[in-house]
N, C-alpha and C positions, 0 to 999 in steps of 0.2 A: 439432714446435713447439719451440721457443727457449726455455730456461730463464728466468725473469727473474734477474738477476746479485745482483739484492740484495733485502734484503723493502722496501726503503725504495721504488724504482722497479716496483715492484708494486705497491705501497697509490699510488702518486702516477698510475698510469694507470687503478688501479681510480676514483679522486674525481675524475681528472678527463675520464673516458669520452670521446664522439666529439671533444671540445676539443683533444684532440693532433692533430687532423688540421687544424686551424687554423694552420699554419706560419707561425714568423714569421722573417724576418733581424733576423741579429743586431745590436748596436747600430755596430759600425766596417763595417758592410758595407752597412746600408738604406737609402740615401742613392744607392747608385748600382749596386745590381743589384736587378732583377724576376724574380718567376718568374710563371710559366702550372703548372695541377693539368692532365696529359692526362687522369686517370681510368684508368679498368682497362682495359686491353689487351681486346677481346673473344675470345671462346674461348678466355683462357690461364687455366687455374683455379690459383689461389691456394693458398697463399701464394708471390707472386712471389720470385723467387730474381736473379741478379748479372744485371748488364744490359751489354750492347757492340754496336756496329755490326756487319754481317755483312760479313766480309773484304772489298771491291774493291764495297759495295753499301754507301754512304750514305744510302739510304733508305729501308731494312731496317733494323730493329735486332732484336738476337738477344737472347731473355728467358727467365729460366730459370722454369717455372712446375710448380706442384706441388712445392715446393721443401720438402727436408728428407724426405723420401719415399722410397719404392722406383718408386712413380711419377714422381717427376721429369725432367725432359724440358727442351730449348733451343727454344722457337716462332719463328717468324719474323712481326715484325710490321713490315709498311709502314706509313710516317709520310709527313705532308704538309708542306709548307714553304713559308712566305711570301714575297715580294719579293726577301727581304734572305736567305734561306735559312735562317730563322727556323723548328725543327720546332712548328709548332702544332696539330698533331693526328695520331688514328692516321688510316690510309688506305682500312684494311682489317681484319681480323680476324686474331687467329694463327692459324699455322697448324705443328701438331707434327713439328718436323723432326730433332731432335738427342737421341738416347737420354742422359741427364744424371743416375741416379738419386739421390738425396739432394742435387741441387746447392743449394749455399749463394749465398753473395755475391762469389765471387767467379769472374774470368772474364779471363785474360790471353792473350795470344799472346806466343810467342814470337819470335825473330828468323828462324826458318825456318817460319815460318807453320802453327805447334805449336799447339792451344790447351791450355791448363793451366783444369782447372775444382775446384774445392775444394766436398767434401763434409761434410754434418752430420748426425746426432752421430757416424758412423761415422770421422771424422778421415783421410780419403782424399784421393785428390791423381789427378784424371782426367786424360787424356791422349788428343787426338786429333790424327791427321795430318789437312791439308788434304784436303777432299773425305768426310772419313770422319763415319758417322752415329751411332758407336756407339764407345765407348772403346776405342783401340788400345793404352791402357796403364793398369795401376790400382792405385795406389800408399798402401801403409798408413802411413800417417805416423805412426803411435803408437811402432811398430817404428823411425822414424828421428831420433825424440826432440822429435815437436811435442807440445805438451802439449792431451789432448783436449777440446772439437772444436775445428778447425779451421773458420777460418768465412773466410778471403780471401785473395788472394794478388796479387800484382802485381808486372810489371819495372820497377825505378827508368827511368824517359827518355832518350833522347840529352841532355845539354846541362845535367842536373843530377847534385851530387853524388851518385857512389853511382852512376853510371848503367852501365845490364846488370844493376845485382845484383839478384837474384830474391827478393822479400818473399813472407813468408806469416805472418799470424797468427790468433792461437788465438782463437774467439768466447769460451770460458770462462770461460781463463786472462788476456784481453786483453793477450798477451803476443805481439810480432814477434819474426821471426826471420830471417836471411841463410840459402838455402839454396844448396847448390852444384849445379848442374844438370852434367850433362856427356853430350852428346850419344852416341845408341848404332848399331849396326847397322841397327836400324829405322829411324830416323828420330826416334824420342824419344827421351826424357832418361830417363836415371839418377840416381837422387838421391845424391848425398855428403852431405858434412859440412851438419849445420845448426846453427846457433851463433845464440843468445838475441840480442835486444840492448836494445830495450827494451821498455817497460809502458807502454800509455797509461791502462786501464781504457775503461769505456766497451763495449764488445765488439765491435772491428772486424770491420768486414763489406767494403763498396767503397771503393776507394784512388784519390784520382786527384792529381797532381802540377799544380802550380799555379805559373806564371812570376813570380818579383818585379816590380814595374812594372806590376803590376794593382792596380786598386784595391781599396785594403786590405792590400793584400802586398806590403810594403817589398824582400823577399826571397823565393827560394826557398822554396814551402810545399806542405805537403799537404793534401787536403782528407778527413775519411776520414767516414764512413757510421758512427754508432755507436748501432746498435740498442737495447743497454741503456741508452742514454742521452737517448734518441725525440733522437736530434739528427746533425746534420751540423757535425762540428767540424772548424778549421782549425788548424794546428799548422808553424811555421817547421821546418827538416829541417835537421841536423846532416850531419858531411863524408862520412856514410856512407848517405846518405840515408832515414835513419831521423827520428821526428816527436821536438820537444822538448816532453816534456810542461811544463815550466812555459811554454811559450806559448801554450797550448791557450787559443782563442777561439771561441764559437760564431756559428757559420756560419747555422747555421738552425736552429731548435729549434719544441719542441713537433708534432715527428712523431708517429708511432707504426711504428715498425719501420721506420728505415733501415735502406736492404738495398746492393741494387750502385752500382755509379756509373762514368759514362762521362764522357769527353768528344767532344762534336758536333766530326767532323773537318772541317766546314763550317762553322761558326760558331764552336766555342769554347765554346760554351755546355754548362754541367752538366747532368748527366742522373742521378737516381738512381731506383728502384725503393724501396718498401715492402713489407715481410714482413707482412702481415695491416694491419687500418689502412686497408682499402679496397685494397691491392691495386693501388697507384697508381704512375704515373710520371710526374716534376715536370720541368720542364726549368727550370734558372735563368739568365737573361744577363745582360751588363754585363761578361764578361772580354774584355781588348782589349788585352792585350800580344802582338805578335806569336807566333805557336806553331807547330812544326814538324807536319806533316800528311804522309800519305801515304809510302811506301818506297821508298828509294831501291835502285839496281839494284846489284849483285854486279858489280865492273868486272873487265875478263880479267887484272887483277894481284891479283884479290881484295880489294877495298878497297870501299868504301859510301862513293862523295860527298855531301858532307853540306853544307846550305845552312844557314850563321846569320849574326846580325845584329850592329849595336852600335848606339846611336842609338836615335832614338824617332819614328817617321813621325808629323811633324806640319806641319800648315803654319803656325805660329809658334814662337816661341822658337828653342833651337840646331837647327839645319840639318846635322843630322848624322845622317843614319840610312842606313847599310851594311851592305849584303851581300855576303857571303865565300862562297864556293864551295873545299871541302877534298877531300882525297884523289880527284882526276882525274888520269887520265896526265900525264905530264909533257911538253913538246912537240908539243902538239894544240889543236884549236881548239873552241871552246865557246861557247854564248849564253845569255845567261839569257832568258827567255820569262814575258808575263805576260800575265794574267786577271781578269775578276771574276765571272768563274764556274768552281769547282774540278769536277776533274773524278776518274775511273778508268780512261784505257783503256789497253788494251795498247799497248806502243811497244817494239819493238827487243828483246823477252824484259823489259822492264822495265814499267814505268807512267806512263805520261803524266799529271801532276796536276791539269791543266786542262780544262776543253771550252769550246767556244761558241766567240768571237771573241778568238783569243788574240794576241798582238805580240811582234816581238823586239827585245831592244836587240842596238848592233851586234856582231861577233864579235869574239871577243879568242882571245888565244894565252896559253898555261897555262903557260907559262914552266915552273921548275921545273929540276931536273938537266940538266946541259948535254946537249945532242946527243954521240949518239957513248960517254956512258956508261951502256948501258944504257935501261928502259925502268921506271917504276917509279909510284909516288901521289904524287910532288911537287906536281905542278900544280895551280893556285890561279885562281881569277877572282873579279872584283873589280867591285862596282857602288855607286855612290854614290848613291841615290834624292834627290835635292835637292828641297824646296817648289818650285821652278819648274817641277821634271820632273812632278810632281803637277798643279802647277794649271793645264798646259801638255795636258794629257791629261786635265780637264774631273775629274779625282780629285779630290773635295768631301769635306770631315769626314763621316764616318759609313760611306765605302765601305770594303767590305772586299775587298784585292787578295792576288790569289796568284800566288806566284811559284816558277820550278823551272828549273834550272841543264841544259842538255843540252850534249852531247859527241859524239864522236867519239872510237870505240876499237876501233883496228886489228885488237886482238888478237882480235876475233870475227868472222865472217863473215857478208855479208851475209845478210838484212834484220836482224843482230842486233848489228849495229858501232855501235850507239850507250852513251852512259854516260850515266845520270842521276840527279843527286840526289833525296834527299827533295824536298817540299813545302815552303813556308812563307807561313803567311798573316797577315796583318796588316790592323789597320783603322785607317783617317787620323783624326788625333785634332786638335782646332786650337792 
């Protein structure tokens, strides 16, 4: 069990008992995000620990339960999802899949499909290779200068500052930190240098990065889970992608033990878990700035095509919403493809990000380095979404479409000649 961090947040949960489970949004944010209470996970016993999607399975989420323990464990629980792919309930009960002992709140992967899991009070740092049920690596973090316990950890995003660098902070100490990872002959990371950076208090638990251009977040922000504070605060991110504490605004208060926190790579919508408090997982929506979703593939010159945007998909106001396609061969031909149903399947050694009835716009050539020197990541594609192209394809305010860049790339053999970017999904706004 969690220390409380001060005697003041212990006398203020003691007077005001089951009332912390009454959550409320904050005042810059009630206006235009809802949440849903799912309730307790069945069979995952308490106290709930970090919460994330099951790799390439969107309606599975992976829940750490027994949390803080030597029993601690990752369950798998299915979720059900409305029209809109809205999660509004579980599906099914968990079920104990992932040896996790003391897991805390937090629950990252890596870029090579690593998971990184942070323990409490033992100030540990798990590690496991894809497929694997049981920690392939088990790191004392006391020995590498986090200050103990350690209660979360997260990779900054593609597309935000700071992005790759590897966070972890101390539930205690409420102190982050930049660590250096460096991949090893297994397959996991090494730890290097870890270097402070800031304090929010609070005692971070789940991290999740937040697009400017949502409501309520002028800017680049994070969202973080802070248990000692029964709340979900939101904090603008500095050029290192670390939270500024004099922005600190709450997000959602009157919890009792925020714990993990995810984002729905279907909708966007927040997901976090409780540490005791019922034992609950909340999902909140109303985020609708475009978001990058799903992996893009390792192209045969070692590059990761990457889909972003500029513009704002609407159909009023400027008419200006663009999609860039980055690091593809240069001298090849490419489509971008869309949806309004995302998907996971295999394609070409990579991931197809869509399913159901998907479309392409036409094919374009990736320019880039002339012919003749060499073969390398130049190549770019380029799509302009115009309000005609929208209301021309029956796209009404509220749809949310997805979209993903495919390629051709010589340099592998077939059935694996293709290149694709990440995901990126977005909802029409009027």
């Amino acid at each position: 069990m969690k220390p409380a961090l001060s005697f003041a947040a212990a006398s203020l949960a003691v007077l005001m008992g089951s009332s912390l489970q009454a959550q409320t949004l904050g005042t810059d944010f009630l206006a235009d995000y809802s949440y849903i209470d799912l309730g307790t996970p069945g069979m995952v016993p308490g106290p709930l620990g970090g919460i994330h999607f099951k790799p390439g399975d969107n309606n599975t989420l992976w829940i750490g339960g027994n949390a803080n323990n030597s029993l601690g464990a990752i369950y798998e629980v299915p979720v059900m999802r409305d029209a809109n792919g809205h999660i509004t309930g579980f599906a099914g009960n968990g079920v104990e899949t992932i040896d996790a002992p003391n897991i805390d709140g937090g629950i990252a992967f890596a870029p090579n499909g690593v998971m990184l899991v942070t323990t409490y009070n033992n100030n540990r740092l798990l590690q496991y290779l894809p497929g694997s049920l049981v920690p392939d690596s088990d790191t004392d973090l006391t020995a590498a200068g986090v200050s103990s316990s350690v209660g979360t950890c997260q990779f900054v995003p593609t597309g935000f500052a700071g992005e790759g660098i590897f966070k972890v902070g101390s539930y205690n100490a409420s102190q982050w930190y930049d660590m250096a990872l460096t991949l090893n002959a297994q397959g996991t990371y090494d730890v290097g240098t870890v270097t402070p950076t800031v304090n929010t208090g609070g005692g971070p638990e789940g991290i999740v990065y937040i697009q400017g251009g949502n409501s309520g977040f002028t800017v680049d922000s994070v969202l973080i889970s802070e248990y000692g504070a029964n709340a979900v605060r939101a904090y603008e991110i500095d050029a290192n992608g670390d939270p500024i504490p004099a922005t600190q605004r709450d997000f959602m208060t009157s919890l009792s033990g925020a714990e993990g926190a995810v984002i729905d790579p279907v909708t966007g919508d927040f997901l976090f878990s409780t540490f005791g408090g019922g034992n609950r997982v909340i999902v909140v929506s109303g985020f609708d700035q475009p978001t990058q979703f799903c992996d893009g593939k390792v192209n045969s010159q070692g590059c990761v095509p990457t889909i972003d945007f500029v513009g704002s998909p609407t159909l009023s106001g400027p008419d200006d919403f663009v999609l860039t396609g980055t690091n593809f061969l240069n001298n090849s031909f490419g489509i971008l493809i869309w949806s309004t149903t995302p998907g996971s399947i295999s394609l070409g050694g990579g991931t197809l990000c869509l399913s159901g009835h998907f479309y392409r716009h036409p094919v374009q050539w990736s320019g880039g380095t002339a012919g003749g020197f060499g073969t390398d990541c130049s190549g770019t594609h380029t799509d302009a979404l115009q309000q005609s192209w929208f209301m021309s394809n029956a796209l009404t305010v509220g749809t949310t479409v997805y979209v993903q860049y495919v390629a051709r790339d010589g340099g592998y053999n077939m059935p694996n000649d293709y290149s694709l970017s990440n995901g990126l999904r977005f909802t029409i706004r009027n």
